[in-house]
N, C-alpha and C positions, 0 to 999 in steps of 0.2 A: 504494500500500500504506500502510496506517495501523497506526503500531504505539503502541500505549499502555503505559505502564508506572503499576503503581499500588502503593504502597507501603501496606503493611497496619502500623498500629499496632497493639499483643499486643492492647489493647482491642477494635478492630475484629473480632477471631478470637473474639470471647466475647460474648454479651449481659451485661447489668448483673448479673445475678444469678453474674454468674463460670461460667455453663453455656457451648459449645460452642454456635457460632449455628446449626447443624443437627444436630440429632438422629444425622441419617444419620450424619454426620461427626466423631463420638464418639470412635472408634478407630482411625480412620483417620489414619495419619501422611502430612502433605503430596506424597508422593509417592502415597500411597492418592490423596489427592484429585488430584491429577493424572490419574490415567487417568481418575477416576469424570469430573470436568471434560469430560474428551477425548471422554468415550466421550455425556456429552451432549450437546454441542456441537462435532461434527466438524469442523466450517468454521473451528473455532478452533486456532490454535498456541500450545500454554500450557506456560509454563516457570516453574519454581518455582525462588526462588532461597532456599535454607534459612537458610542466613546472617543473610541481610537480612528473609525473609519477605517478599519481593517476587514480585509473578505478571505476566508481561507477556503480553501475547496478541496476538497478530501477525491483524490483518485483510483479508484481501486489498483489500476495497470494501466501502464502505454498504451494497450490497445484500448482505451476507454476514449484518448485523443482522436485515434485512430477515428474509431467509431464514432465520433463526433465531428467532426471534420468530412467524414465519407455522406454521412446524414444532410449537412450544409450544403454539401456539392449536390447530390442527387435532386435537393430538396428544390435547388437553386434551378438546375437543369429539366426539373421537372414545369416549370416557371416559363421555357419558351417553345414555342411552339415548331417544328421542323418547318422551315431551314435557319431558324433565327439559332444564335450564339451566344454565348458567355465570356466574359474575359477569367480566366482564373482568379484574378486579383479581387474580384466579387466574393470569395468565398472565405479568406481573410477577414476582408472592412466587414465582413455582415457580425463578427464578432466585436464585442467591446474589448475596451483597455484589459479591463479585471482580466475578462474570460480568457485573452489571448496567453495573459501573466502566467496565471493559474496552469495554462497549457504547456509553461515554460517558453512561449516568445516573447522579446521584449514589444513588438511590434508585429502590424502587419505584412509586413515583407521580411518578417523572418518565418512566415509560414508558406511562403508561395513557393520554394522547392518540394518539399512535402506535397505540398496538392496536385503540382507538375505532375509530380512522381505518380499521385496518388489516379492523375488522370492517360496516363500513360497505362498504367495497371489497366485500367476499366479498358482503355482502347485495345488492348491486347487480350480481353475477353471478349471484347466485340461491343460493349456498351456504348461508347461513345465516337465519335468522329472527332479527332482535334486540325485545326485549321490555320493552314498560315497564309498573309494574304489573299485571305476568302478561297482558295483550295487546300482540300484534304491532303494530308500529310499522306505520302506513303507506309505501308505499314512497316515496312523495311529501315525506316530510320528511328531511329534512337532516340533518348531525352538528352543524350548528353551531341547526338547530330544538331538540335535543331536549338538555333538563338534567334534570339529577337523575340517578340510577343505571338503567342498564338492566340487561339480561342478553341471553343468544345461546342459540342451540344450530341443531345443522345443521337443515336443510329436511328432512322425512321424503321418505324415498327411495319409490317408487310401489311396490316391494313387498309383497305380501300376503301 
């Protein structure tokens, strides 16, 4: 079991401009974000300490990230209709500051090789299509072949 404890400076709870670093999260008192938390990340144990503004999140295992993360993407890809796409980098930002912490990234872009990865996986099962300059990547090249930005979206299902 991996437990992380991460301590929020007031700074950290606000972007520069002194707004709320989510919209959503406006009116919501710490205990509001607690369940909203819980309620998107089940596999997580999130404990708010008011006091301090500390969030600790109990892990069971890596693969709980894993599955967290794979949940976001699916959930995300699930969201466009064929032919439209995704930019990976969606599946990152849709996570907050805490959550990413907790997941052990400092940031959003220290989750985007994992998801590469995680989307390279799925395309070598056949789940998805990943795209560079709006054509399908060969299946023949590699995650570590291809630079610069792609994009995904699922494999269109044989339906008519």
């Amino acid at each position: 079991m991996i437990v992380k404890d991460v301590e929020l400076a007031k700074d950290d709870r606000a972007s520069g401009d002194g707004s709320p670093m989510h919209e959503m999260d406006n009116d919501r008192t710490p205990e509001r974000r607690d369940v909203s938390l819980s309620k998107r990340c089940p596999q997580m144990n999130v404990k708010w300490d008011l006091d301090r503004c500390k969030i600790t999140h109990t892990l069971q295992n890596d693969s709980n990230i894993t599955d967290i993360i794979i949940e976001k993407l699916l959930a995300k890809l699930q969201t466009r209709q064929y032919p439209k796409t995704i930019c990976p980098s969606e599946i990152p930002r849709a996570f907050s500051k805490p959550e990413l912490t907790a997941m052990g990234f400092s940031d959003w872009r220290d989750m985007m090789p994992p998801v590469r990865a995680m989307l390279f996986d799925m395309r070598s099962k056949g789940q998805v299509e990943i795209l560079q300059k709006g054509e399908v990547i060969p299946s023949a090249m590699t995650l570590e072949a291809i630079h610069g930005p792609i994009r995904a979206r699922l494999v269109p299902s044989d339906e008519s």
